[in-house]
PDBQT receptor file of N, H, CA, C and O in Angstrom, charges set to zero:
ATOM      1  N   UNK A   1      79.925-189.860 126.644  1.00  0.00    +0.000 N 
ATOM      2  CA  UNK A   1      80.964-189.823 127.651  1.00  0.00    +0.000 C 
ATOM      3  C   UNK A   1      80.331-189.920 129.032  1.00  0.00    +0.000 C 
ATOM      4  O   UNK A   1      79.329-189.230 129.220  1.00  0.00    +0.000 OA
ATOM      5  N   UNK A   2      80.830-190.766 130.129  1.00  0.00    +0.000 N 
ATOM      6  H   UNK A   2      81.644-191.326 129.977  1.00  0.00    +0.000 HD
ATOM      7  CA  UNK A   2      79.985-190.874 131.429  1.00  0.00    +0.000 C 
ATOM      8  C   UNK A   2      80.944-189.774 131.761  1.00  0.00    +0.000 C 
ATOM      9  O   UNK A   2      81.780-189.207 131.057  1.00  0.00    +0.000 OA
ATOM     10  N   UNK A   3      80.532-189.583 133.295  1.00  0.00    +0.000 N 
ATOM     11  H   UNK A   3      79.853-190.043 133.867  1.00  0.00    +0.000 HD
ATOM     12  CA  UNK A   3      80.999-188.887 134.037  1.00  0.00    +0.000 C 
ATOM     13  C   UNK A   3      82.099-188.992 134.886  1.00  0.00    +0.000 C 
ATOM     14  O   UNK A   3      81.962-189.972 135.619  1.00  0.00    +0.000 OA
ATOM     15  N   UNK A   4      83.228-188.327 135.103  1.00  0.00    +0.000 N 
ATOM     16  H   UNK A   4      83.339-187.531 134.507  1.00  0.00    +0.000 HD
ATOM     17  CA  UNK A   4      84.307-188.696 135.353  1.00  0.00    +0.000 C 
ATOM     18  C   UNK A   4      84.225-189.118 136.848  1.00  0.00    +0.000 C 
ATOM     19  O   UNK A   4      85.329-189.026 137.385  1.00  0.00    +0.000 OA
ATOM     20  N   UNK A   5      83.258-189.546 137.661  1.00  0.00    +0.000 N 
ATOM     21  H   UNK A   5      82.361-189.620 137.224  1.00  0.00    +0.000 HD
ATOM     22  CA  UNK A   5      83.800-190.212 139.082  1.00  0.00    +0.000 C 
ATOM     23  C   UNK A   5      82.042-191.095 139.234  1.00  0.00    +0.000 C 
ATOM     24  O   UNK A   5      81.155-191.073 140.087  1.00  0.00    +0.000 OA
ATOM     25  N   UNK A   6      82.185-191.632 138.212  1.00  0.00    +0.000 N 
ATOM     26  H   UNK A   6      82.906-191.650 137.519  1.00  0.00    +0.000 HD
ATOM     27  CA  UNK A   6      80.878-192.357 137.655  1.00  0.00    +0.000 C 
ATOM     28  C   UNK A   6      81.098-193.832 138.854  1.00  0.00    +0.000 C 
ATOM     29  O   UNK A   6      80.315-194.286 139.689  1.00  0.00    +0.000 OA
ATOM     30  N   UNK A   7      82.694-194.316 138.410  1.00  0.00    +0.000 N 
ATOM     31  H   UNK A   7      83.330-193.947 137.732  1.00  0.00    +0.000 HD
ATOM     32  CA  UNK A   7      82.878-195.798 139.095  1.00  0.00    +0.000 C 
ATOM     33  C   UNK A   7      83.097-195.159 140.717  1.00  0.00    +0.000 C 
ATOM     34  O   UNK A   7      83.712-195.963 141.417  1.00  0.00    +0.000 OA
ATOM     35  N   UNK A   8      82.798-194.163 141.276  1.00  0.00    +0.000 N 
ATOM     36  H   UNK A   8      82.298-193.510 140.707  1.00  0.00    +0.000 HD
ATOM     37  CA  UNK A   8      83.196-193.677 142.614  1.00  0.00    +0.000 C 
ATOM     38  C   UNK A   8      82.096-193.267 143.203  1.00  0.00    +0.000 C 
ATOM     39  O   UNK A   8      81.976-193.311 144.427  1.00  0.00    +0.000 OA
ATOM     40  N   UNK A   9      81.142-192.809 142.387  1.00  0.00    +0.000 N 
ATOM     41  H   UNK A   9      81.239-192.773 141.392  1.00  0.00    +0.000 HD
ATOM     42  CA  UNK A   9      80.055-193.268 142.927  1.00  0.00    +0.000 C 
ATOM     43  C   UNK A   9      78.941-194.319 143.102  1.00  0.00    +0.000 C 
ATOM     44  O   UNK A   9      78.053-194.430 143.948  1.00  0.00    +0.000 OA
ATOM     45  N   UNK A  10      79.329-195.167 141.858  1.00  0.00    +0.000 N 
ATOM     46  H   UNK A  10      80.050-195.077 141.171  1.00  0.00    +0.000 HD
ATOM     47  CA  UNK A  10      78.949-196.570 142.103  1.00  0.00    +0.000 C 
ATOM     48  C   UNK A  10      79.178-196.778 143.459  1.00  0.00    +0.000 C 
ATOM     49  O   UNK A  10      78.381-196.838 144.395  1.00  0.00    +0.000 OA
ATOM     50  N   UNK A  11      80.505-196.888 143.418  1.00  0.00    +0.000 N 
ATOM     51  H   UNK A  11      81.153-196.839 142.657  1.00  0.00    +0.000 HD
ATOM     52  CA  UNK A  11      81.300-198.183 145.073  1.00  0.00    +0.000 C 
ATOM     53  C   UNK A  11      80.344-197.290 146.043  1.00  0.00    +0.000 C 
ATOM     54  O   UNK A  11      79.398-197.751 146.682  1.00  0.00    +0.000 OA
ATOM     55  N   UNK A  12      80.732-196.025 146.039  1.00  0.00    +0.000 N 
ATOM     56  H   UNK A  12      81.501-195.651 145.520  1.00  0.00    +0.000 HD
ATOM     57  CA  UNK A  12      80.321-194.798 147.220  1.00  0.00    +0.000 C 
ATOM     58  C   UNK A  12      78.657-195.236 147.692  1.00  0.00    +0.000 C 
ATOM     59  O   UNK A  12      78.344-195.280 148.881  1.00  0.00    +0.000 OA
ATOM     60  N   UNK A  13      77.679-195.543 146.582  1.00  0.00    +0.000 N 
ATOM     61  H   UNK A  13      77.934-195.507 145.616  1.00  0.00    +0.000 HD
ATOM     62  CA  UNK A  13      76.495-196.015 146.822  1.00  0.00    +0.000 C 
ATOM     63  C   UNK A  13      76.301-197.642 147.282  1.00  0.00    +0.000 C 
ATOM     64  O   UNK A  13      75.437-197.956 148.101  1.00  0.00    +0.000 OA
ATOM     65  N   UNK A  14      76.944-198.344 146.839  1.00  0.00    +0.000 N 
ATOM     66  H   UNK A  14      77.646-198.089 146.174  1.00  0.00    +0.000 HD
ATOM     67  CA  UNK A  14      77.022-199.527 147.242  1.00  0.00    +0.000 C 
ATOM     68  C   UNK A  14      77.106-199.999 148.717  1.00  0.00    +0.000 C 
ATOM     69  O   UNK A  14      76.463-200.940 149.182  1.00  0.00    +0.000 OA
ATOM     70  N   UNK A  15      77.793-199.389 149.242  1.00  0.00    +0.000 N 
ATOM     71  H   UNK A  15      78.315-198.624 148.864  1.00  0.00    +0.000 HD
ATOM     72  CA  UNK A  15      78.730-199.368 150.352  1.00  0.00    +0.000 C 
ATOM     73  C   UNK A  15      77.700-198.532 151.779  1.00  0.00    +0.000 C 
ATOM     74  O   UNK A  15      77.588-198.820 152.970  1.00  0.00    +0.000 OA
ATOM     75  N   UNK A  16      77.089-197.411 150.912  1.00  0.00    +0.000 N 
ATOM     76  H   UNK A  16      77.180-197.177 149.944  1.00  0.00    +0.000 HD
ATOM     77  CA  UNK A  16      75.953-196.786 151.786  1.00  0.00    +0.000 C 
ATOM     78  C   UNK A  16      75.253-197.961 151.846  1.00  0.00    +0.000 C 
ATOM     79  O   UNK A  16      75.144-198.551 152.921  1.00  0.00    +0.000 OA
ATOM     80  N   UNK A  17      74.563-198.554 150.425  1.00  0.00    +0.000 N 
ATOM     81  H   UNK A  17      74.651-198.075 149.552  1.00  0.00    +0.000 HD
ATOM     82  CA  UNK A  17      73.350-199.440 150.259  1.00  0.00    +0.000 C 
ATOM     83  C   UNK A  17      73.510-200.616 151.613  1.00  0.00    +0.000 C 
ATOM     84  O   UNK A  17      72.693-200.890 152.492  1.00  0.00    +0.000 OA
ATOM     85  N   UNK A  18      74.731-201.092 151.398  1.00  0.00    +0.000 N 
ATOM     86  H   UNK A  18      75.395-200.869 150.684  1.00  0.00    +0.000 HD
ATOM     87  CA  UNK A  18      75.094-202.315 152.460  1.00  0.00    +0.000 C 
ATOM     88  C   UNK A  18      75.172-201.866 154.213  1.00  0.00    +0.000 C 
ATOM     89  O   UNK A  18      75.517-202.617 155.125  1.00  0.00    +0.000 OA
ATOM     90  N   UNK A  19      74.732-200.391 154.331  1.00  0.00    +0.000 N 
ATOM     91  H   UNK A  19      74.452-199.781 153.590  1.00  0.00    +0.000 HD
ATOM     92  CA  UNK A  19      75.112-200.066 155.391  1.00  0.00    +0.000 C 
ATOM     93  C   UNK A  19      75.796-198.822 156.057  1.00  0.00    +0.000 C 
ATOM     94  O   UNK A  19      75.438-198.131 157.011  1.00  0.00    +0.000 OA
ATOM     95  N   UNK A  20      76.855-198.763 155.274  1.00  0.00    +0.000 N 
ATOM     96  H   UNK A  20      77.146-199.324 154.499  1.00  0.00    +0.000 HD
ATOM     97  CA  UNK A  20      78.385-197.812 155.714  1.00  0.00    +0.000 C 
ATOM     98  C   UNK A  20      77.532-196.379 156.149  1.00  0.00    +0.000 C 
ATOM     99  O   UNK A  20      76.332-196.130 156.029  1.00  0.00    +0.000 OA
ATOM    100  N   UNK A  21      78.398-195.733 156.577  1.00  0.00    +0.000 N 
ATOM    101  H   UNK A  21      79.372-195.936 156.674  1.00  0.00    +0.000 HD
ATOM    102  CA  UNK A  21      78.018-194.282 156.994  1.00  0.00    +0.000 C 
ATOM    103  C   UNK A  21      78.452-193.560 155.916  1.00  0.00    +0.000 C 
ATOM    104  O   UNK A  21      79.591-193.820 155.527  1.00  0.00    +0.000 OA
ATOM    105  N   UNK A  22      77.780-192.649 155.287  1.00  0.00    +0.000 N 
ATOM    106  H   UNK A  22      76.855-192.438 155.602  1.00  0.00    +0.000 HD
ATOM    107  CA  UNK A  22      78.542-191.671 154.191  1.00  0.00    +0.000 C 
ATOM    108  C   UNK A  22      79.500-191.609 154.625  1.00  0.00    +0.000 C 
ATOM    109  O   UNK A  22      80.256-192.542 154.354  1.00  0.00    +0.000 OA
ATOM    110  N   UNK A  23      79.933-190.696 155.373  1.00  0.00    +0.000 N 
ATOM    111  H   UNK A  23      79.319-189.938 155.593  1.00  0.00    +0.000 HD
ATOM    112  CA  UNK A  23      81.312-190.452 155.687  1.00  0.00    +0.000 C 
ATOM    113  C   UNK A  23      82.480-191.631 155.536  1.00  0.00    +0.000 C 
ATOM    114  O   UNK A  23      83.609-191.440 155.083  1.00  0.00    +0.000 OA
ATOM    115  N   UNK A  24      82.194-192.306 155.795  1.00  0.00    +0.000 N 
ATOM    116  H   UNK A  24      81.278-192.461 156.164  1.00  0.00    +0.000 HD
ATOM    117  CA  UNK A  24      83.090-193.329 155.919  1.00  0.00    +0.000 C 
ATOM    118  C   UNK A  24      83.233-194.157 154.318  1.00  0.00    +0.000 C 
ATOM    119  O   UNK A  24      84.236-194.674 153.826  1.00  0.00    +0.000 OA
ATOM    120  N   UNK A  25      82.344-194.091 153.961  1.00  0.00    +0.000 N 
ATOM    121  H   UNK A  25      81.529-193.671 154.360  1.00  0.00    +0.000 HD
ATOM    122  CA  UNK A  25      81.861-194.582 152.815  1.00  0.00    +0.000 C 
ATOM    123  C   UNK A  25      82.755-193.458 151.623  1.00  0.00    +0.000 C 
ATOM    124  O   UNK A  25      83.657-193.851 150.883  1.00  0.00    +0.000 OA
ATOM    125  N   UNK A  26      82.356-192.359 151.671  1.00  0.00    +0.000 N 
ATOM    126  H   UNK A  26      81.623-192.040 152.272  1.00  0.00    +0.000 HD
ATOM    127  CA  UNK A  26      83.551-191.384 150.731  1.00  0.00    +0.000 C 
ATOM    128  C   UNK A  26      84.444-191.595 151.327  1.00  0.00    +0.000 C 
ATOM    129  O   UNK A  26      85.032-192.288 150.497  1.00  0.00    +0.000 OA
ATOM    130  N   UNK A  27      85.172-191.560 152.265  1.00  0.00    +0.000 N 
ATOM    131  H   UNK A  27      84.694-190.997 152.939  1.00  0.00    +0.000 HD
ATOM    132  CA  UNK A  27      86.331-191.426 152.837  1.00  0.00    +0.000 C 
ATOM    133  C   UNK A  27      86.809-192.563 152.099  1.00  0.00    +0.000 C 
ATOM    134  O   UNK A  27      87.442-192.192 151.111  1.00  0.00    +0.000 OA
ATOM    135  N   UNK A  28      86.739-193.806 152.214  1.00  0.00    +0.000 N 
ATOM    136  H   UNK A  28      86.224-194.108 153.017  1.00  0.00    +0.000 HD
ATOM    137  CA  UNK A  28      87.518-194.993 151.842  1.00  0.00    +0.000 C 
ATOM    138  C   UNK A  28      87.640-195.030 150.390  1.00  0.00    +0.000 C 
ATOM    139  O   UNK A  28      88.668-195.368 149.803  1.00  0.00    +0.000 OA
ATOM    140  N   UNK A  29      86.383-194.612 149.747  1.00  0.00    +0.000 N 
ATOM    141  H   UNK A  29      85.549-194.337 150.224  1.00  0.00    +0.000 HD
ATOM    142  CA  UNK A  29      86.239-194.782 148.366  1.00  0.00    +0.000 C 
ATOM    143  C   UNK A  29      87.497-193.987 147.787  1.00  0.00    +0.000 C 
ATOM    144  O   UNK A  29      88.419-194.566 147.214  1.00  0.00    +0.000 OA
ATOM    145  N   UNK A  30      87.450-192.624 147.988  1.00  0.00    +0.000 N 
ATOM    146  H   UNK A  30      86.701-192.153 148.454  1.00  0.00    +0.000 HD
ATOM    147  CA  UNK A  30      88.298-191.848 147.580  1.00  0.00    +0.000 C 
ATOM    148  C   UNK A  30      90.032-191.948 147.798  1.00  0.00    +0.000 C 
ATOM    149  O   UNK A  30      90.937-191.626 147.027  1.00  0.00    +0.000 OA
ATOM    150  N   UNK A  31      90.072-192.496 149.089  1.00  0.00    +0.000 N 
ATOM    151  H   UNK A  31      89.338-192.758 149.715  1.00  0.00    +0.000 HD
ATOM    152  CA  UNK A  31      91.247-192.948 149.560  1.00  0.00    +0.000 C 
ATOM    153  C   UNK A  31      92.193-194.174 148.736  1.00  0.00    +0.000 C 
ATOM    154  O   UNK A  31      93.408-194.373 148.707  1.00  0.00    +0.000 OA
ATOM    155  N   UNK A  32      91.083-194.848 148.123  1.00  0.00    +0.000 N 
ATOM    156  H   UNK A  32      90.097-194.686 148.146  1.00  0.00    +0.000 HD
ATOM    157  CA  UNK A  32      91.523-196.002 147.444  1.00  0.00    +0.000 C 
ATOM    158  C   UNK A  32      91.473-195.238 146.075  1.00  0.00    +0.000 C 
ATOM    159  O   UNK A  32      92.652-194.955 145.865  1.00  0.00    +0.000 OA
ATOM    160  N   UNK A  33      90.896-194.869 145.276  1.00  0.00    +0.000 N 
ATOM    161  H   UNK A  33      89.938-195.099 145.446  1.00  0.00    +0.000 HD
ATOM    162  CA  UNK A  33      91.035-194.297 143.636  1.00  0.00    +0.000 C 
ATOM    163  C   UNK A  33      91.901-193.002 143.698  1.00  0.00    +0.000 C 
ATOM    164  O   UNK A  33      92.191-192.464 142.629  1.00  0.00    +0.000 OA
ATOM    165  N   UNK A  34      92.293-192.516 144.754  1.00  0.00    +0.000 N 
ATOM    166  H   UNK A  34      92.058-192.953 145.622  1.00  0.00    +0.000 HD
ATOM    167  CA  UNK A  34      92.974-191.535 144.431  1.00  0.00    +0.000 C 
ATOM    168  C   UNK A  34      94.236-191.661 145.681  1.00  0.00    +0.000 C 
ATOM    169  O   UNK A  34      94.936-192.647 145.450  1.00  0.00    +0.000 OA
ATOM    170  N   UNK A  35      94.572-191.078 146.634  1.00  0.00    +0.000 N 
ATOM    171  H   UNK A  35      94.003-190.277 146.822  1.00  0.00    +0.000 HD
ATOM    172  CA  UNK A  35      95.675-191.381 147.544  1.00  0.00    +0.000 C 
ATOM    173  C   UNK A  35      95.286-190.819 149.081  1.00  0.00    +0.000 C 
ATOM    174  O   UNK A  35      94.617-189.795 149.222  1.00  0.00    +0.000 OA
ATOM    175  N   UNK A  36      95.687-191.453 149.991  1.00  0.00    +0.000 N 
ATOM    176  H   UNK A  36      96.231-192.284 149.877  1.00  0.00    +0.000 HD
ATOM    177  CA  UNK A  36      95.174-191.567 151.405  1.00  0.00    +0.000 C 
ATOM    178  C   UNK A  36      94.968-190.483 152.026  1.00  0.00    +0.000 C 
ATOM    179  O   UNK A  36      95.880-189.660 151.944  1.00  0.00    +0.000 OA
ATOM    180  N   UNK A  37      93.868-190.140 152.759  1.00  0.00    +0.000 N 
ATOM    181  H   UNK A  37      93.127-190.808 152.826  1.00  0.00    +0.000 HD
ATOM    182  CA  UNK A  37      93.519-188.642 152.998  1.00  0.00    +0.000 C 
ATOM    183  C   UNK A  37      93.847-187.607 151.902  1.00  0.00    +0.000 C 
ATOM    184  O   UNK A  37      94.817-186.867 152.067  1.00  0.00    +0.000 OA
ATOM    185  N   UNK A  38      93.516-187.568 151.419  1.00  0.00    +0.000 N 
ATOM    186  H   UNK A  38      92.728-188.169 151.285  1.00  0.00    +0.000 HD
ATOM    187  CA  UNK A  38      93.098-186.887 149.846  1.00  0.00    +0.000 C 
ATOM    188  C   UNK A  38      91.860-185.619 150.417  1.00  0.00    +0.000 C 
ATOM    189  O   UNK A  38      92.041-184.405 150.520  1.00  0.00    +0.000 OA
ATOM    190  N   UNK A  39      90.723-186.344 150.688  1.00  0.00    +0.000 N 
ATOM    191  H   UNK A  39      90.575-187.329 150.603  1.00  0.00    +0.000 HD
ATOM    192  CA  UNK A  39      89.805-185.735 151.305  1.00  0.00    +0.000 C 
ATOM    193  C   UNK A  39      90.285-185.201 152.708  1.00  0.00    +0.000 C 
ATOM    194  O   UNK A  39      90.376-183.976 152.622  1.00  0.00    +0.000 OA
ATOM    195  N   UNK A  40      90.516-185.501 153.558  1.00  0.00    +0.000 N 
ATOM    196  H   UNK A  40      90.442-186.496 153.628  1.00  0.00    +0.000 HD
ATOM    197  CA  UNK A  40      90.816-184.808 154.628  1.00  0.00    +0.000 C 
ATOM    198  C   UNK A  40      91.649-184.137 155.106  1.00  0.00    +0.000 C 
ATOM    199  O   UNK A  40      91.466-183.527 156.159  1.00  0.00    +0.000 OA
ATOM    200  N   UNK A  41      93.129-184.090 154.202  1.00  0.00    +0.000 N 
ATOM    201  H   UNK A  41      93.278-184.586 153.346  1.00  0.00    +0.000 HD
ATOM    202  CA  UNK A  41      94.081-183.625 154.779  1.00  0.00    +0.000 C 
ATOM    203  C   UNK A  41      94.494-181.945 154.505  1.00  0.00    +0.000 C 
ATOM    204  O   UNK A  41      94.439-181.753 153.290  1.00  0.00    +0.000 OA
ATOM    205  N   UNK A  42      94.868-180.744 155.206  1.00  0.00    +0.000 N 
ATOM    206  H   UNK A  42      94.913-180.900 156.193  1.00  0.00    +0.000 HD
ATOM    207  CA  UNK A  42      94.671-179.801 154.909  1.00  0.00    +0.000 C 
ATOM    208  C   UNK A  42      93.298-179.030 154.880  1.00  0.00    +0.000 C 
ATOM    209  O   UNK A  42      92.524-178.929 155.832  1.00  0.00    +0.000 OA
ATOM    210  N   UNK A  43      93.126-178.479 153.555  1.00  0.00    +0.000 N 
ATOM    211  H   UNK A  43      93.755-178.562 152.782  1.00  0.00    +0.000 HD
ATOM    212  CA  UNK A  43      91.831-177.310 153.691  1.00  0.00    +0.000 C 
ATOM    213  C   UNK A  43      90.757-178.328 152.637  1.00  0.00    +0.000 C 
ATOM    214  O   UNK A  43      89.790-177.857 152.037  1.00  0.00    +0.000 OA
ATOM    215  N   UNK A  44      91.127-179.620 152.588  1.00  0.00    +0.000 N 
ATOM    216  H   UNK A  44      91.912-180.002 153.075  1.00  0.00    +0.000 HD
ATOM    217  CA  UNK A  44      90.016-180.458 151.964  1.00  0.00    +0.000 C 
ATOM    218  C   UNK A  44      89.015-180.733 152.655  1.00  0.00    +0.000 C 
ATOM    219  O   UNK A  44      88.023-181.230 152.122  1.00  0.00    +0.000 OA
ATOM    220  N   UNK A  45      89.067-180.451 154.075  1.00  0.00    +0.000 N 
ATOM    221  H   UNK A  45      89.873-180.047 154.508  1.00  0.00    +0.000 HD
ATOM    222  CA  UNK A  45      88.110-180.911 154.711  1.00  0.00    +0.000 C 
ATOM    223  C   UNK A  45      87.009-180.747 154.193  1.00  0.00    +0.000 C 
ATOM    224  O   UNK A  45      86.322-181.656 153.728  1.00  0.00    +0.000 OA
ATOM    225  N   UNK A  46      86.631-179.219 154.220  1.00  0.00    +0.000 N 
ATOM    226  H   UNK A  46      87.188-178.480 154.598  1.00  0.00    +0.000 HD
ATOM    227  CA  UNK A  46      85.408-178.184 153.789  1.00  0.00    +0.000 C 
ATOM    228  C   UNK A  46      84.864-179.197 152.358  1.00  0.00    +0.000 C 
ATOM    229  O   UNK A  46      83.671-179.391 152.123  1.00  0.00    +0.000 OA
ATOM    230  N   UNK A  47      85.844-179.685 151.623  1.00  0.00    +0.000 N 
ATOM    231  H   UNK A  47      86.813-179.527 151.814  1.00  0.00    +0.000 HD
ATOM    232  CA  UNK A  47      85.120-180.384 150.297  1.00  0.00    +0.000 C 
ATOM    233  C   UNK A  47      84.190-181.710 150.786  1.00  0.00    +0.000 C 
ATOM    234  O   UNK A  47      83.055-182.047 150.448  1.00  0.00    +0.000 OA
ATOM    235  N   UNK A  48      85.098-182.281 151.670  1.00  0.00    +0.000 N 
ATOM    236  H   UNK A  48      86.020-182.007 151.944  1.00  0.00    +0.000 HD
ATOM    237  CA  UNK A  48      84.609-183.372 152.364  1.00  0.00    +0.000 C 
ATOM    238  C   UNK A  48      83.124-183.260 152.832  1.00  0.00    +0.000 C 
ATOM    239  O   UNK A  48      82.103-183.869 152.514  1.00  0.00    +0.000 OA
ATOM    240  N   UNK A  49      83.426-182.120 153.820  1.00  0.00    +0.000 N 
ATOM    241  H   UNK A  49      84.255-181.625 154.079  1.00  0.00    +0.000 HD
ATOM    242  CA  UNK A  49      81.733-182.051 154.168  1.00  0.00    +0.000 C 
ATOM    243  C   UNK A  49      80.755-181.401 153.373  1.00  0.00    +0.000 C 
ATOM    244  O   UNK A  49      79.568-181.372 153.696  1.00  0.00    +0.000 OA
ATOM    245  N   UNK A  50      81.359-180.709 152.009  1.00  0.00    +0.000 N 
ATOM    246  H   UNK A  50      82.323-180.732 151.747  1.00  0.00    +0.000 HD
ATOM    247  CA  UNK A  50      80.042-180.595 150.803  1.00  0.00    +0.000 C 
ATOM    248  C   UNK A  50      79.385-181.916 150.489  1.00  0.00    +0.000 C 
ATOM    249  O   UNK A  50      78.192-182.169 150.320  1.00  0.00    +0.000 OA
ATOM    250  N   UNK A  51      80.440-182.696 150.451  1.00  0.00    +0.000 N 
ATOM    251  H   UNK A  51      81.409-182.490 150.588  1.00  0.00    +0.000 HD
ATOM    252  CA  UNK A  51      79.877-183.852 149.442  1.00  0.00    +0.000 C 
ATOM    253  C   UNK A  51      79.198-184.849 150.639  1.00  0.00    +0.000 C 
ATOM    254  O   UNK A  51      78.199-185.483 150.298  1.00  0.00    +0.000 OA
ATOM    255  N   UNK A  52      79.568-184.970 151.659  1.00  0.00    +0.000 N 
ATOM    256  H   UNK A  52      80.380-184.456 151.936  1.00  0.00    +0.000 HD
ATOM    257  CA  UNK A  52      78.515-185.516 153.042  1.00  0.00    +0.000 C 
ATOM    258  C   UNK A  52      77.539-184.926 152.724  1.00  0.00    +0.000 C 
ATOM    259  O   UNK A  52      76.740-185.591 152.065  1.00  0.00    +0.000 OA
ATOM    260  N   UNK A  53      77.251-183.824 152.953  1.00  0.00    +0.000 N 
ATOM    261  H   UNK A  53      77.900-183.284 153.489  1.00  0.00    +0.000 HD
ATOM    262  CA  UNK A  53      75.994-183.105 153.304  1.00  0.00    +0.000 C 
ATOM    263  C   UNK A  53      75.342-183.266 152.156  1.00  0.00    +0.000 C 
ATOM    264  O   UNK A  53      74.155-183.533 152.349  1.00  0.00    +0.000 OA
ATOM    265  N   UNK A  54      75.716-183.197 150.805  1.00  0.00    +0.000 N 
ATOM    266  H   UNK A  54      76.679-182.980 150.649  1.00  0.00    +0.000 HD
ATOM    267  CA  UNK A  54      74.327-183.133 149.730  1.00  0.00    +0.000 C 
ATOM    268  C   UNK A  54      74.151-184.886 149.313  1.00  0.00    +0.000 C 
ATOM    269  O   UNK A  54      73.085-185.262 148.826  1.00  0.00    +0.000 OA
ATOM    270  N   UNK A  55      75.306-185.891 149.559  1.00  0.00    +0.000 N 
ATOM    271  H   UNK A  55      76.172-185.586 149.954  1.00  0.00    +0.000 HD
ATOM    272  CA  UNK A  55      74.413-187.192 149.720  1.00  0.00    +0.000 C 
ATOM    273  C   UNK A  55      73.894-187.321 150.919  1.00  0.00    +0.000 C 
ATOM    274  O   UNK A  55      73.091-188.205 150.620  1.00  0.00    +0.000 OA
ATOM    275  N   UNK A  56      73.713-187.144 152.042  1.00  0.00    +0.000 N 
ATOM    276  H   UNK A  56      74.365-186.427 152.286  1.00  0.00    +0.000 HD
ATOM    277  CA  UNK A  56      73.062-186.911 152.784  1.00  0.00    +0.000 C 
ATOM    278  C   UNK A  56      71.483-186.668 152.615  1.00  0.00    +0.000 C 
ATOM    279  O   UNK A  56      70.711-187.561 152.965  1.00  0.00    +0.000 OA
ATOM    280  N   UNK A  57      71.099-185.709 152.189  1.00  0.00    +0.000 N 
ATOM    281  H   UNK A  57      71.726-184.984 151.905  1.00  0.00    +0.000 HD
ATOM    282  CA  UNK A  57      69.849-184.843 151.048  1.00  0.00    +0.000 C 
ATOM    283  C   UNK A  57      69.507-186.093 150.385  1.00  0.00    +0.000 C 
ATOM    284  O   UNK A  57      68.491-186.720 150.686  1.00  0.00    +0.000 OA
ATOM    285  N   UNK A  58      70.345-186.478 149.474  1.00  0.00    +0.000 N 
ATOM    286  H   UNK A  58      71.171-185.969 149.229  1.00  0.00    +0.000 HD
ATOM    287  CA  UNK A  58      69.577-187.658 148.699  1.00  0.00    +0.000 C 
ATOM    288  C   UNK A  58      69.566-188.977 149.176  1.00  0.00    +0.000 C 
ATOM    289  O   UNK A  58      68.684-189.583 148.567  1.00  0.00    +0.000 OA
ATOM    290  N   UNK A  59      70.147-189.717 149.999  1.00  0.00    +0.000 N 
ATOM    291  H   UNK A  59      70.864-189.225 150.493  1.00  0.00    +0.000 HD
ATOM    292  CA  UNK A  59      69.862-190.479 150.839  1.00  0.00    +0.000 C 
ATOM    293  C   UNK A  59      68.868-190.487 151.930  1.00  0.00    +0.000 C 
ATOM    294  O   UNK A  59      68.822-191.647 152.340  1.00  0.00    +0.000 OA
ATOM    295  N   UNK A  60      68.129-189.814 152.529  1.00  0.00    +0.000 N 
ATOM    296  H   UNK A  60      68.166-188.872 152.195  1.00  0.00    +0.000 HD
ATOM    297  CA  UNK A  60      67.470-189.583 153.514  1.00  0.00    +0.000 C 
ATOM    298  C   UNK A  60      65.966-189.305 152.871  1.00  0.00    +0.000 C 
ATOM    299  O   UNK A  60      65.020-189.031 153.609  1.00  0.00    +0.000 OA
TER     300      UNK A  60
């Protein structure tokens, strides 16, 4: 069994690879497989910036 956000981090890396800013890069990804500000809206933020900050770590 892969992992359930396996194709989301594909795009999510791709998208860094070509350039994008993490942030921007989850933001869109997620926005599109799941529904618009998903990540940001409300008390999601805080999730938002877990998942910045530890690709961040492995990108750098």
């Amino acid at each position: 069994m892969q992992d359930e956000y396996e194709f989301q981090a594909q795009e999510i890396a791709s998208m860094i690879g070509a350039g994008a800013p993490i942030l921007e890069a989850v933001v869109q990804v997620f926005d599109k497989w799941f529904w618009e500000d998903c990540l940001i809206s409300g008390t999601s933020t805080s999730r938002l910036d877990a998942i910045v900050e530890k690709l961040s770590k492995i990108t750098c």
